[in-house]
C-alpha positions in Angstrom: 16.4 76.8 266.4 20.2 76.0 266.0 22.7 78.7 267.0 23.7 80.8 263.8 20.5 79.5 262.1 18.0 81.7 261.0 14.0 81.1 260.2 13.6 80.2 256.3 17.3 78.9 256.0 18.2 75.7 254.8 21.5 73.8 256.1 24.2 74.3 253.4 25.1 71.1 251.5 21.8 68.7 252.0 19.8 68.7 248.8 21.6 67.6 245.9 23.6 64.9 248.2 20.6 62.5 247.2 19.9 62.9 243.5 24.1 62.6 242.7 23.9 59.2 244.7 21.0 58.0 242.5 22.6 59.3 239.2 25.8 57.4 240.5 24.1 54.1 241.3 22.2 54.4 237.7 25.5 54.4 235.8 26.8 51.8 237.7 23.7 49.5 237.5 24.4 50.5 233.4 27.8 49.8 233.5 27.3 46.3 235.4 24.7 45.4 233.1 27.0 46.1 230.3 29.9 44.0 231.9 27.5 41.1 232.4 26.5 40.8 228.9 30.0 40.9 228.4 30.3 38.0 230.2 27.8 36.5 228.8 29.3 36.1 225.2 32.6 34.9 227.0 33.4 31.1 226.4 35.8 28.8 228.2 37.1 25.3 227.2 37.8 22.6 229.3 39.3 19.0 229.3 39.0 15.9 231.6 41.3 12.9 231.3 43.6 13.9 229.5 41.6 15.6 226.4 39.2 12.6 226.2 36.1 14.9 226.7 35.9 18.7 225.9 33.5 21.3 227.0 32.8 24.5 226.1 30.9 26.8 228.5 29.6 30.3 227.4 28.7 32.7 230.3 25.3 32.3 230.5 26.7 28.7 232.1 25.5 26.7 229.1 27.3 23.8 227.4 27.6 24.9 224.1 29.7 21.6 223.0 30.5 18.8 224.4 33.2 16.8 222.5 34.2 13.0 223.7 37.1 11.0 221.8 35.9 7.5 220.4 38.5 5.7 223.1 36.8 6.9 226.3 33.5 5.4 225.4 33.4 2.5 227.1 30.1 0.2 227.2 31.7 -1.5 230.4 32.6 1.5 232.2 30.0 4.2 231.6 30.3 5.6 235.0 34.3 6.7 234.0 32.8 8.6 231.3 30.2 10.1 233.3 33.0 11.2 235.8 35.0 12.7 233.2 31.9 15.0 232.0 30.8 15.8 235.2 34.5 17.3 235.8 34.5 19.2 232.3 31.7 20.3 232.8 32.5 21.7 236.3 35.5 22.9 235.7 33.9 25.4 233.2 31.5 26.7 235.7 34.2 27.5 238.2 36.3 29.1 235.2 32.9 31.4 234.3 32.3 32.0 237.5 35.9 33.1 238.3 35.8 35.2 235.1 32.5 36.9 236.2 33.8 37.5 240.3 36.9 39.0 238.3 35.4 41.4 236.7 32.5 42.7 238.4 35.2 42.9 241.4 36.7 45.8 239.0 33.5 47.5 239.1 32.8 47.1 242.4 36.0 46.7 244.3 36.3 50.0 246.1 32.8 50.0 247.0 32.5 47.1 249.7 28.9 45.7 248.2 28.8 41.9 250.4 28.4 39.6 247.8 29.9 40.9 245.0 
């Protein structure tokens, strides 16, 4: 036995170290899950040359609308308006994505959690 310890005695300040740490990580799993369907009803709008094609992302990453001005479509030069989608489109991602990393870093920041 240690020195100071007695037979039957428990070390001071072991027990309830465990089921605070689960209660904690419960309310943050509640409170992430809240944030992310937050997130989820969140939409962002983007534009590609110069207005001629709008999308709209929610945060579940879905196009939601997708909005192209008569003068872009082109019969010649599909591939331009392909482009032109492709970076709306994109650029909606990266905005929800940002949005997302923003706010779960709130939730997480002090923690150090890798990839969050």
């Amino acid at each position: 036995m240690g020195r100071g310890m007695r037979a039957g005695k428990k070390p001071s300040g072991g027990g309830g170290g465990m089921q605070k740490q689960l209660q904690q990580m419960q309310a943050m799993q509640r409170k992430m899950e809240m944030m992310q369907a937050e997130i989820e009803q969140k939409e962002v709008t983007t534009t590609a040359g110069g207005g001629a094609v709008t999308a709209v992302i929610n945060g579940k990453k879905e196009i939601v609308k997708l909005d192209l001005k008569p003068e872009v479509v082109d019969a010649d030069d599909i591939e331009m308006l392909q482009d032109l989608i492709i970076v709306a489109v994109n650029e909606g991602l990266r905005q929800i994505d940002e949005i997302s990393n923003a706010e779960m870093s709130k939730l997480t920041g002090g923690l150090g959690i890798p990839g969050l």
